[in-house]
N, C-alpha and C positions, 0 to 999 in steps of 0.2 A: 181785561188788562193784558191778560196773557196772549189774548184772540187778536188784539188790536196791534200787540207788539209783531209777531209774531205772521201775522196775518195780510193786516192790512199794509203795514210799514215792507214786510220782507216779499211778501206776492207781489207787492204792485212795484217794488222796484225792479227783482229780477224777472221780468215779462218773457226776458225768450222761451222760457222750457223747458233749457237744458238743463238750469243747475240742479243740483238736490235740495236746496233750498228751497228752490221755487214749487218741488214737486211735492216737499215736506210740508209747507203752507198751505197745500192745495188743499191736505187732508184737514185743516182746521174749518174748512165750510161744512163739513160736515156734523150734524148735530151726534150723531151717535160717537162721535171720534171725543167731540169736547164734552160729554155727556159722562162718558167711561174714565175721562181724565179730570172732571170734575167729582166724581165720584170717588177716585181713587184721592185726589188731593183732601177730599173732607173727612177721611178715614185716617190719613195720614197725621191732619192736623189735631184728629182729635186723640189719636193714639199717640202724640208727640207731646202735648199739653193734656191730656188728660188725668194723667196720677199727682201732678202740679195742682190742677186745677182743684179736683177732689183732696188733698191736702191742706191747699189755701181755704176750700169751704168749712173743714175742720175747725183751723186754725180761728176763724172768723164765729165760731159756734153757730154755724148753719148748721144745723141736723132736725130731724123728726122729733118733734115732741108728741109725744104719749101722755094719754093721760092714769091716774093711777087704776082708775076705777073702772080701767080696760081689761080685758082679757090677758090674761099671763103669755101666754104666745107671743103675742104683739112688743111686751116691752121687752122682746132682743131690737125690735126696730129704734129702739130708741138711740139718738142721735147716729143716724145715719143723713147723711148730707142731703139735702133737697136742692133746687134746682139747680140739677144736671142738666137740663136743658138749655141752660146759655149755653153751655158746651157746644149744644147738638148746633143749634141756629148761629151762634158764632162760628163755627165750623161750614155751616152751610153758606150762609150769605159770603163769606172769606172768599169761598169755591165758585161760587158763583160770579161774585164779581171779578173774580181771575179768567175765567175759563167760557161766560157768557157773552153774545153778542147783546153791550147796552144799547144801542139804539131802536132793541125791540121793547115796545109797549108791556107787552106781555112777561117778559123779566121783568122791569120793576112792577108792575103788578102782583107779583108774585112775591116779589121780596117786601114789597110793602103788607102785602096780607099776613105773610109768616110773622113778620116784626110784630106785628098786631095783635097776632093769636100770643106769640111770644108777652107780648107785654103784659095781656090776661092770663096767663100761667104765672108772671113774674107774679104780681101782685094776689094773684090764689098764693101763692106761696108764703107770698112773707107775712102775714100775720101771725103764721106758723112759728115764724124764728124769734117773734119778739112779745108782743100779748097774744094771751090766747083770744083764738076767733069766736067769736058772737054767734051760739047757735043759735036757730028758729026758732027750738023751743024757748032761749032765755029770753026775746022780746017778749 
């Protein structure tokens, strides 16, 4: 989005060279330029919306169930927020589709695998918050 604003729209209109525009665009072809500002934007977003986020998961009774007949150690974990990692992948794909060239294969590629792996975390997770999960042993 940002690449395309930015990029495509401001390079290709001011052609001659001189402006600072034109030289400021120039540096978005390159991957390590949009790589370090991608990078910086998903740190940003998740340090912006993160104590929100982890709040709302509170508010919602996402946390860690423990069971009793665990080890005493363990039950300070008890209700502490589980997946934090929409955070992360929310935060990522936000970045990525800001700051990526989409017309590479290889981005959505990427982002469709992450979503994927995301989705098999989601769901490891929530049996956690609502019945308890079915061990091996009980079948």
């Amino acid at each position: 989005m940002v690449y395309y604003f930015l990029y495509e729209l401001l390079y290709n209109h001011f052609k001659d060279g001189e402006s600072y525009l034109h030289q400021g665009a120039q540096r978005l072809q390159y991957v390590t330029f949009r790589t370090a500002y991608a990078t910086i934007t998903a740190l940003l977003i998740s340090l912006l919306f993160g104590g929100k986020f982890i709040e709302a998961l509170r508010k919602w009774n996402v946390g860690q169930q423990i069971r009793e007949e665990g080890p005493q150690a363990h039950q300070v974990k008890r209700g502490t927020p589980t997946m934090g990692g929409v955070l992360i992948v929310g935060s990522v794909v936000i970045s990525t589709l800001l700051w990526a060239r989409l017309t590479s294969l290889y981005v959505w590629t990427t982002i469709i695998a992450m979503l994927l792996f995301a989705a098999i975390g989601f769901a490891d997770d929530l049996p956690e918050n609502g019945a308890p999960k079915e061990s091996w042993s009980d079948r």
